[in-house]
C-alpha positions as CSV (number, residue, x, y, z in Angstrom):
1,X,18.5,8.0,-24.1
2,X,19.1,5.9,-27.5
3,X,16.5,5.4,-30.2
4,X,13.1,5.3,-29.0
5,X,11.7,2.3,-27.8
6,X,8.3,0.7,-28.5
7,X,5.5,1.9,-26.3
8,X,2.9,-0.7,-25.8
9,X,-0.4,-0.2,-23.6
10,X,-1.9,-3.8,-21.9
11,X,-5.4,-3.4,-21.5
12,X,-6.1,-6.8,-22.4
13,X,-5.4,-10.2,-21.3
14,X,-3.8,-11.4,-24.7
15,X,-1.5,-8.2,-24.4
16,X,-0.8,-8.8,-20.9
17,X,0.7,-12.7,-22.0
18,X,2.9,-10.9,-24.3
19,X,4.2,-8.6,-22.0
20,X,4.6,-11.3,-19.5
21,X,6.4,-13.4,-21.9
22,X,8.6,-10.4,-22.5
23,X,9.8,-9.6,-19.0
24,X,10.1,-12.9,-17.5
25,X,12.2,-14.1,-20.6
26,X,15.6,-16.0,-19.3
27,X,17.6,-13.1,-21.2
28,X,15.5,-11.0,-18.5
29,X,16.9,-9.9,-14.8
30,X,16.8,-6.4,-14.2
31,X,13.4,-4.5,-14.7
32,X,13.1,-0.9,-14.8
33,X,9.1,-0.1,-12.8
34,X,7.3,2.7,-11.9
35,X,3.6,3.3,-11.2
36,X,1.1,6.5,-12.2
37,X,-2.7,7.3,-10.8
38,X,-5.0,9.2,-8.6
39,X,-3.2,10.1,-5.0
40,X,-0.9,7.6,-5.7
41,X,-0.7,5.6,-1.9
42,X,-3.0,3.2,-0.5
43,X,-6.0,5.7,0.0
44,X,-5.8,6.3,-4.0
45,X,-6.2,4.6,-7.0
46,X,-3.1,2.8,-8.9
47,X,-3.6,3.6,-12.6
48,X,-0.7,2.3,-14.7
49,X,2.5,0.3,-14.1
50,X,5.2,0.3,-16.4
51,X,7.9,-1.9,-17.1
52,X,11.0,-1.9,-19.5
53,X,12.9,-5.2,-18.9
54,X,16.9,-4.7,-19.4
55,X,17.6,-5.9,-23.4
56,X,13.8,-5.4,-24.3
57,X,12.8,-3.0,-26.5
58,X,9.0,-2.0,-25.5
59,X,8.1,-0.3,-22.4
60,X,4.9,-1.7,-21.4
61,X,2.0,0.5,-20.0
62,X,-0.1,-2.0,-18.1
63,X,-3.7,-0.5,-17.6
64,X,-4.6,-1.6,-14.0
65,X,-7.8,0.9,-14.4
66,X,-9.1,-1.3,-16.9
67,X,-7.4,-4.3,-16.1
68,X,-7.9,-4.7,-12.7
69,X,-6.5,-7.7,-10.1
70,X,-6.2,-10.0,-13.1
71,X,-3.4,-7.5,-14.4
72,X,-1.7,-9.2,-11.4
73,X,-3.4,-12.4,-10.9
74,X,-3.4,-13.7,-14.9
75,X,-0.5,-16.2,-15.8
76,X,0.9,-17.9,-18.7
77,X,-0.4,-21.1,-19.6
78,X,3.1,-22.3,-20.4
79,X,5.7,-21.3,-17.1
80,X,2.4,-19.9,-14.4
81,X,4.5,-16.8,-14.7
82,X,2.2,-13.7,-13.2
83,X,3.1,-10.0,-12.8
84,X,2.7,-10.8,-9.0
85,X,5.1,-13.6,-9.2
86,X,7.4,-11.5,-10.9
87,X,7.2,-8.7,-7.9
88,X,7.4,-10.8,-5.4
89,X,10.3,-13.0,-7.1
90,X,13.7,-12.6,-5.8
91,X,14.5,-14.1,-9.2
92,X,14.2,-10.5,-10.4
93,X,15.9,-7.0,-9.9
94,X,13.2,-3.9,-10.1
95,X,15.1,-0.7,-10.2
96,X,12.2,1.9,-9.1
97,X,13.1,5.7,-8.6
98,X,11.6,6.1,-4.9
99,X,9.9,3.1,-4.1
100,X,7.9,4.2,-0.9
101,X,4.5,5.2,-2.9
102,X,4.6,2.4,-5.2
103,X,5.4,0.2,-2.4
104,X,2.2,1.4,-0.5
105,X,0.0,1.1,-3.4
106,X,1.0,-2.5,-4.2
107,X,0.7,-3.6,-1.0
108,X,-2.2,-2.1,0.6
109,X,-4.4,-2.0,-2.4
110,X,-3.1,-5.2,-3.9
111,X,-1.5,-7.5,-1.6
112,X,1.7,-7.7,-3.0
113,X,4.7,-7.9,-1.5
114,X,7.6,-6.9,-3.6
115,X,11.0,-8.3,-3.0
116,X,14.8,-7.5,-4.7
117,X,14.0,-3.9,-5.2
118,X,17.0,-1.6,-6.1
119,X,15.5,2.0,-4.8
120,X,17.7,4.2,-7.3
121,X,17.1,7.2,-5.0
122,X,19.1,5.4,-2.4
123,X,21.8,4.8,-4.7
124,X,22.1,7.9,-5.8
125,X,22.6,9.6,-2.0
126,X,25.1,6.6,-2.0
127,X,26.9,7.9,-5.2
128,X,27.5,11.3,-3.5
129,X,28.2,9.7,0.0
130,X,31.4,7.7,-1.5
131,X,32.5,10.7,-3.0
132,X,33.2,11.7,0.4
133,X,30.9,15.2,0.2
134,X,29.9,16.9,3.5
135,X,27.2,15.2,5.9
136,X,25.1,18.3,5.0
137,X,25.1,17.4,1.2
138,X,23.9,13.6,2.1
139,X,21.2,14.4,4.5
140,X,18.6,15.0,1.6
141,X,17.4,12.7,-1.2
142,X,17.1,13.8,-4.8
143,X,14.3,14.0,-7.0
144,X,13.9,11.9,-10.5
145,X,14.0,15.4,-12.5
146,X,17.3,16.6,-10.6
147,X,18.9,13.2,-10.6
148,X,18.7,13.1,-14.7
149,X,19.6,17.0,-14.8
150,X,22.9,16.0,-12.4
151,X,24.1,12.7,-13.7
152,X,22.9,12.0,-17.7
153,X,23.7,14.2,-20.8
154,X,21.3,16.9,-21.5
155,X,17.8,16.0,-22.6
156,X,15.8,18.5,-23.6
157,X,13.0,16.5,-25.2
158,X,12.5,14.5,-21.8
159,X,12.5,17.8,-19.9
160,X,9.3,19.4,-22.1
161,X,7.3,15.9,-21.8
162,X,8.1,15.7,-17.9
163,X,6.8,19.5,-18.0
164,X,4.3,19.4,-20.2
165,X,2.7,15.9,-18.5
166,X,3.0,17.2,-15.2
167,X,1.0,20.4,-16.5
168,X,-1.9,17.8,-17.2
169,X,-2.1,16.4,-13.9
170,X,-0.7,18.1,-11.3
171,X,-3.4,20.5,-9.5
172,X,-1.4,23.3,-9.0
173,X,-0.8,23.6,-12.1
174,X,-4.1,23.3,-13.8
175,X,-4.0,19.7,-14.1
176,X,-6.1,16.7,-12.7
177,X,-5.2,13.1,-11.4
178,X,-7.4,11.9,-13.0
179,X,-6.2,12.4,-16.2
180,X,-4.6,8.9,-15.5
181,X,-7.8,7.0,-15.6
182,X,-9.2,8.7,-18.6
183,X,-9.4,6.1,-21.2
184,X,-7.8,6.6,-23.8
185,X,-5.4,7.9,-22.7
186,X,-3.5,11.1,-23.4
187,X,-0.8,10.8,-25.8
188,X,0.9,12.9,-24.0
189,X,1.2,11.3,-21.1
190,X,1.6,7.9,-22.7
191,X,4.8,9.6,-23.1
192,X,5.5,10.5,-20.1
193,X,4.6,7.2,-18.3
194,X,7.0,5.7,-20.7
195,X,9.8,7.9,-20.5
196,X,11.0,8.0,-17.0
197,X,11.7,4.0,-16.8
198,X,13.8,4.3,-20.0
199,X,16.2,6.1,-18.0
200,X,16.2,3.9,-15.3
201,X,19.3,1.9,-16.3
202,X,21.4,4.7,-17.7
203,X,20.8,6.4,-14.0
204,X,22.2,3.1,-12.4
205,X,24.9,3.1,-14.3
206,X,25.6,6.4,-13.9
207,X,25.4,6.3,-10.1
208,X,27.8,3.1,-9.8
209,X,30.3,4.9,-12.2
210,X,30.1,7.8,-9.7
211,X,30.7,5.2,-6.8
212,X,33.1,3.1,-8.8
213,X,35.6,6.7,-9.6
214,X,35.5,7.8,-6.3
215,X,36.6,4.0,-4.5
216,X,38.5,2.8,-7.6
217,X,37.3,-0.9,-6.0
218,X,34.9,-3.1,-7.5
219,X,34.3,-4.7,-3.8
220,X,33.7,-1.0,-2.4
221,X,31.3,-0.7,-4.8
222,X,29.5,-4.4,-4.0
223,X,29.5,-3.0,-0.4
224,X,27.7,0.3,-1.3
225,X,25.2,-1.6,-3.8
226,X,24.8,-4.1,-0.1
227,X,24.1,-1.3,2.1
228,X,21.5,0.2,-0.8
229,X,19.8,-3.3,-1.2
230,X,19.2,-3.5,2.6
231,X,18.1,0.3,2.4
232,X,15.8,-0.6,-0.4
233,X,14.3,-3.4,1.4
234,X,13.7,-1.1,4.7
235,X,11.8,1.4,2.7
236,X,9.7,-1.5,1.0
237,X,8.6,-2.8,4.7
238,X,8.2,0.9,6.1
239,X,5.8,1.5,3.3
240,X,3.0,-1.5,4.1
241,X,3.4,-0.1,7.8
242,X,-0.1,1.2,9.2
243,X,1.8,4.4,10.5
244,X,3.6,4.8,6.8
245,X,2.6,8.4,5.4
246,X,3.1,9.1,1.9
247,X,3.2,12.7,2.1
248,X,5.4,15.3,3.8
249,X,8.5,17.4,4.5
250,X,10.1,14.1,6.5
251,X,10.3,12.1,3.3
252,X,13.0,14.8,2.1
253,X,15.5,13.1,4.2
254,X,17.1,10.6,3.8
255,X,17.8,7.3,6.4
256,X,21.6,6.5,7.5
257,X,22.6,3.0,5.9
């Protein structure tokens, strides 16, 4: 991770123009998105989605407790650009670490349909598929935590944050849910909302170096980033699916593509 970026929380509509005028900027493609709250699926409650747009510097927080539908529905004056035109816009690239949860949440609770989602989690079981490792190695996908530990530099700053926001919310460890929709918010995990999406684009880059090594071919590595994009695009519809289920051992393994 560089220098620290900006971290800006949207719980207005004159914040929510400037964020929008940040991420849908023609300099802007590739967004880095992930999404925080209370039983995170379409029985719970989506809290905060944040989004770091490749070349920005601020990772927005975008407070859907207090903002509501119009965090979605609200558009610039000047272009009609919306956050749910930018979801559902092939126009852009949203890298999400695991998209199946986020997927459900957006869909069921707010009718959105995202489209040109990179699932990095699928390209990192690519990454270690093109290194030709045994079938038994690939069969099981890798969580955020263990994907950084594996791929980027040490970071022991991000590793006490991760632990010490999970501490706040996760049950078994003493923590609440709901700590999401507590307003203010924690600093705390401001941080930790913000962090994981800075990573996003040193992870994809990581992966397609890992790719790239093991093929030495830049078409090899179009064909792997193909088969992940169809992947991705799987997952997004098997998430809005009535029979979807967002928890459980199954979602350990990972489909063939």
């Amino acid at each position: 991770m560089g220098l620290p970026l900006l971290i800006t929380v949207v719980d207005t509509l004159f914040g929510l123009e400037a964020c929008l005028r940040d991420i849908c900027s023609k300099r802007r493609r590739k967004l880095a998105i992930d999404l925080e709250g209370v039983d995170l699926c379409r029985h719970g409650r989506l809290s905060i989605l944040q989004v770091l747009a490749q070349g920005s510097h601020i990772v927005w927080l975008i407070d859907i407790t207090i903002l509501g539908m119009a965090a979605f529905e609200h558009r610039l004056a000047a272009n009609g650009a919306s956050l749910r035109r930018i979801l559902e816009s092939d126009r852009y690239l949203k890298l999400f670490y695991d998209v199946r949860n986020d997927a459900d949440a957006l869909y069921n609770l707010y009718h959105i349909n995202l489209k040109n989602v990179c699932d990095l989690q699928l390209l990192e079981v690519a990454a270690r598929r093109s290194l030709s490792c045994a079938d038994s190695d690939t069969k099981r996908v890798m969580g955020l935590a263990n994907a950084v530990d594996n791929y980027l530099p040490p970071m022991p700053v991000w590793q006490l944050v991760k632990a010490a926001g999970r501490a706040l919310f996760l049950p078994e460890e003493g923590g609440s849910f709901e700590i999401f929709e507590q307003r203010p918010l924690d600093p705390l995990i401001l941080l930790y909302c913000a962090q994981d999406v800075e990573l996003f684009f040193e992870l994809e880059a990581a992966f397609e170096c890992w790719i790239w090594e093991s093929m030495r071919s830049d078409e090899e590595l179009i064909l792997w980033r193909q088969r992940v994009a169809k992947a991705s695009v799987k997952r997004v519809a098997e998430a809005r699916r009535a029979s979807h289920a967002g928890n459980g051992w199954h979602r350990t393994f990972v489909q063939r593509f």
